[in-house]
N, C-alpha and C positions, 0 to 999 in steps of 0.2 A: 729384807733384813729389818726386823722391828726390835729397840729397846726401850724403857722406859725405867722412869724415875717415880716420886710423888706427883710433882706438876707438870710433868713432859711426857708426852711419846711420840717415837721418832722410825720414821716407816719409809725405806730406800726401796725399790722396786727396777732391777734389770728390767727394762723392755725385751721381749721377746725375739725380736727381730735385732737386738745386738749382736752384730757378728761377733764381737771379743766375750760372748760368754754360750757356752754351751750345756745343757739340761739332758743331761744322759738318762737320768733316774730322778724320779718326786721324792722328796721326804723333807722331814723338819725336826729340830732338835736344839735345845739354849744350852748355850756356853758360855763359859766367861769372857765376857766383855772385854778388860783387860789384858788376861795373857793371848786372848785370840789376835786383838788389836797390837800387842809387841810382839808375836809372831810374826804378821802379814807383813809389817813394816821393814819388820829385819830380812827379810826375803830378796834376792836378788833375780832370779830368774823370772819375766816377764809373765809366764804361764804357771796357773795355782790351781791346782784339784784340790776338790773338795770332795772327800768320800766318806756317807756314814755305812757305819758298819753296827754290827748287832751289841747290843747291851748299852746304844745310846755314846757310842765314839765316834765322832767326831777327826780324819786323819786329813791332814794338810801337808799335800807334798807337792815340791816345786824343785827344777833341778835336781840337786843332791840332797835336800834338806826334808824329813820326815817328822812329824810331829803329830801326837794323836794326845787328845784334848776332851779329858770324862764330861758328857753333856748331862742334860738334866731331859725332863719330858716335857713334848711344847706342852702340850694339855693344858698343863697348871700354867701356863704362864697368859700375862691378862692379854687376849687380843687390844688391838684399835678400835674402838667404837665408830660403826660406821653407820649403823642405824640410827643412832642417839641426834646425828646431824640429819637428816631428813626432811623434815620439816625446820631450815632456819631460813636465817638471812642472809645473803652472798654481795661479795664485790669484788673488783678485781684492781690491782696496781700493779703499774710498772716497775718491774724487780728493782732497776737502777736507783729509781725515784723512791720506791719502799724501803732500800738497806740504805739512804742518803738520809731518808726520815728518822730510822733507827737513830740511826749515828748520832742524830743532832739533836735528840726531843729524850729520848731514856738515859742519857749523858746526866739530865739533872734530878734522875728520878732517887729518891730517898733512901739509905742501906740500914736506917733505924728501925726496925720493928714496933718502935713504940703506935707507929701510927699506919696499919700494913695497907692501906689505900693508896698511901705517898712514896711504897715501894714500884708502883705499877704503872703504867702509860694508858692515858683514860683512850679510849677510842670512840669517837661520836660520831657515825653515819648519820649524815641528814640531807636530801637533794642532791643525789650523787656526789656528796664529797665525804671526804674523811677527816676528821679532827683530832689529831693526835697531840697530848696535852702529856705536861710530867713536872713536877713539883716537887722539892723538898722544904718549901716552906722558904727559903730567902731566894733560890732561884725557880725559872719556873722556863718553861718553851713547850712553843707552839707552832701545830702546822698546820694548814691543810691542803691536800691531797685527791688528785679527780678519780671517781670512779668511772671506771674502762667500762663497765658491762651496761651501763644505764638500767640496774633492777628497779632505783627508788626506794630500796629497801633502807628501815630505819632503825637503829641500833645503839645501843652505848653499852658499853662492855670496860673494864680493867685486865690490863694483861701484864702480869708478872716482868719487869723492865729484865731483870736476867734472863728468862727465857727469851725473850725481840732481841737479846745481843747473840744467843746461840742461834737462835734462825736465821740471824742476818749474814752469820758466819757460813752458814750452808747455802745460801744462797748464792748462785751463780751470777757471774757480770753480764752474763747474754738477754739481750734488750727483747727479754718476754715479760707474761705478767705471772701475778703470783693470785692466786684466787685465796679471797678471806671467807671464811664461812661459820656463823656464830648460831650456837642453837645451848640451850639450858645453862648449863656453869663450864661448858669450854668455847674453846674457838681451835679451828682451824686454820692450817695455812698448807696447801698445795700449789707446786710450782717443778712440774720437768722429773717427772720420778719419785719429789719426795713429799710426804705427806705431814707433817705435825702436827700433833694436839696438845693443846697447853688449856691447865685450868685457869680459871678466873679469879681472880679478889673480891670477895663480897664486899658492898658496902657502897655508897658512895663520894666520889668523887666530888671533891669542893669545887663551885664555881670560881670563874675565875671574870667573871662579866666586871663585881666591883675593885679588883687588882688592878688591870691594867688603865690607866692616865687617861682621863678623856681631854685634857691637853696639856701644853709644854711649852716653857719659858726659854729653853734652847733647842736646836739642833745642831748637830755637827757631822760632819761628813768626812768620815778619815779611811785607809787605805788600809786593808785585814792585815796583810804583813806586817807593814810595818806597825803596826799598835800591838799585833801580838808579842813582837821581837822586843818590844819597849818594854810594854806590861812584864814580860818575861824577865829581862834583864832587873828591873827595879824590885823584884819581887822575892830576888835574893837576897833581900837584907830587910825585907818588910817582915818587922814583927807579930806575929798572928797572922802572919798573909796579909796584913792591911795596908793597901798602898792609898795615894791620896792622888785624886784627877782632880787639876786647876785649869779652868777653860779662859783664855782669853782672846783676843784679837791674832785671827789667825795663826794657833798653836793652841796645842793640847800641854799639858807639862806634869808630868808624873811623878810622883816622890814616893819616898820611904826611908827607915832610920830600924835601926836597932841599938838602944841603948848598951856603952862600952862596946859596940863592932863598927859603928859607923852612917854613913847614910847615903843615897844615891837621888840622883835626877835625870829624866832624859825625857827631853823634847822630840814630840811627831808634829810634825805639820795636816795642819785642817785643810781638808780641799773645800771646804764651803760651812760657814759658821751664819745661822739665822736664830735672832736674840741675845740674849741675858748673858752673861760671863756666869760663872758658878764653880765651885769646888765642893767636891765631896767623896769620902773614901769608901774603898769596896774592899771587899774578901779577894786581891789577886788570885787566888790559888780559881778558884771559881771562876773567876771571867776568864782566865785561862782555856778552862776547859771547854765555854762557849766559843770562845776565837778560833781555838785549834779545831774545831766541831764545825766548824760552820762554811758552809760552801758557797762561795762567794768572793768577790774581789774586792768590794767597798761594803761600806760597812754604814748605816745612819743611826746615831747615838741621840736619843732625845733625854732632855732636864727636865722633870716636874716639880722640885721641888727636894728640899734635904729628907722627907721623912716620905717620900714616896718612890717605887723604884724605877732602876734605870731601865731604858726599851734599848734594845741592838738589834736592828733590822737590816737585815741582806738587802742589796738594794737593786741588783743586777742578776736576781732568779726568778724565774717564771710562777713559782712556788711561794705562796701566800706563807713567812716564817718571822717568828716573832719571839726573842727574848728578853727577860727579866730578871735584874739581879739586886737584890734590897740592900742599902747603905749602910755603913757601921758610923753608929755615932760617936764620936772620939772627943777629948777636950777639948782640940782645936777647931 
């Protein structure tokens, strides 16, 4: 079963040796997407024929239920390029560890058009590892990621962040790998029957070598839950999303206000404070999405300074991950 889009195509493959499907007869024919898909669904009876018949029908019978569905001719429709990839670069990741990486690195990639680089998740193979990078300009994350095949092969590529959240979705929890394979303006991703090809982002990707702090006037070490259920809570009355983080001797302390609604505070406690006290305010709605994203139990928050951004680094995964979120300057 292959469909495709602009930037995607998506290629399911029975194995052969499936006992739950059986190949009476070859043929092939496109249908609509849609009503085939709220067909299948509404279907009760475990067992579905699929039967074409002449002038291109398409009939789908299961139990009592009979439906026949006007196709079109494969002919015209674009295959999978499978030659095009031939000559690229390959790596392989573990499924778990690559839909983990989704999750937590294209969460901050860009949904502006103005700048279509900072929509996508940079990929940087170098020395068997993978760098997966995603930017919208005030936040930003980073991973990296071992390659399983030891090719050596080196690579930088951008990959559409909508697309890595449909793959991630397809992807199975079963602790196999997914094979990456990058050749002219796509990439591949096969893993267990399925195949996808996604185009690429021309252009490149900004460094991010002079962003991130080469050091820090604080550290603090606080507990994901609770900071996210804080940040959460205070961020309900934080106007423009803007909450204010006040660091002092052992505690964090959280604020926010809405002019004529009110204003909130709530204390986490710090498991471990090295340096400086500091306060400075962030986009709640944003750290948010880093906290709830992020896999991990403790969390280490480093200070550089008011007009430099915050670092929030997992502190208890084997997984080299690193995020960024830039401060809002406010009167106070």
């Amino acid at each position: 079963m292959t469909a495709s889009n602009i930037s995607m195509t998506i290629q399911y493959k029975i194995p052969q040796d499936d006992v739950s499907t059986i190949v009476q007869r070859a043929g092939a024919v496109v249908i609509p997407a849609r009503y085939f898909y709220d067909v299948i669904r509404k279907l009760n009876n475990d067992v579905v024929v699929l039967e074409l018949k002449d002038k291109l029908i398409l009939t789908v019978m299961s139990g009592g239920s009979r439906v026949s569905l006007c196709g079109m001719d494969p002919n015209e429709f674009p295959s999978i390029n499978n030659g095009e990839l031939y000559s690229c670069k390959r790596m392989q990741i573990n499924n778990l560890i690559f839909r983990s990486a989704i999750k937590q690195v294209a969460i901050v990639a860009s949904t502006s058009e103005t700048r279509p680089v900072l929509m996508g998740v940079s990929f940087e193979c170098d020395n068997n590892s993978l760098n997966m990078i995603a930017t919208d300009g005030i936040r930003l994350a980073s991973q990296t990621l071992h390659n399983q095949n030891n090719s050596n092969d080196n690579f930088k590529a951008i990959i559409p962040a909508k697309n890595l959240f449909e793959i991630s979705k397809m992807l199975n929890d079963d602790d196999i790998t997914t094979e990456i394979e990058v050749s002219g303006n796509r990439i591949q991703f096969k893993a267990n029957g399925l195949k996808v090809q996604s185009a690429l982002i021309e252009g490149t990707f900004p460094s991010i070598k002079n962003v991130v702090p080469k050091s820090y006037l604080c550290e603090i070490l606080v507990n994901r839950i609770g900071f996210l259920q804080a940040v959460e809570c205070v961020t309900v009355l934080a106007s423009e999303s803007i909450i204010q983080l006040v660091v002092g001797p052992n505690k964090l302390k959280l604020l926010s206000s809405t002019a004529e609604i009110g204003d909130i505070e709530n204390e986490v406690p710090l498991m471990e404070m090295l340096g400086d006290e500091f306060n400075i305010s962030l986009n709640g709605k944003f750290l948010i999405d880093i906290l709830r994203n992020c896999d991990c139990t403790n969390l280490r928050i480093k200070y550089a300074g008011k007009n430099n951004p915050i670092a929030v680094l997992p502190i208890d995964s084997d997984i080299s991950t690193l995020f960024l979120i830039t401060p809002i300057r406010t009167h106070n």
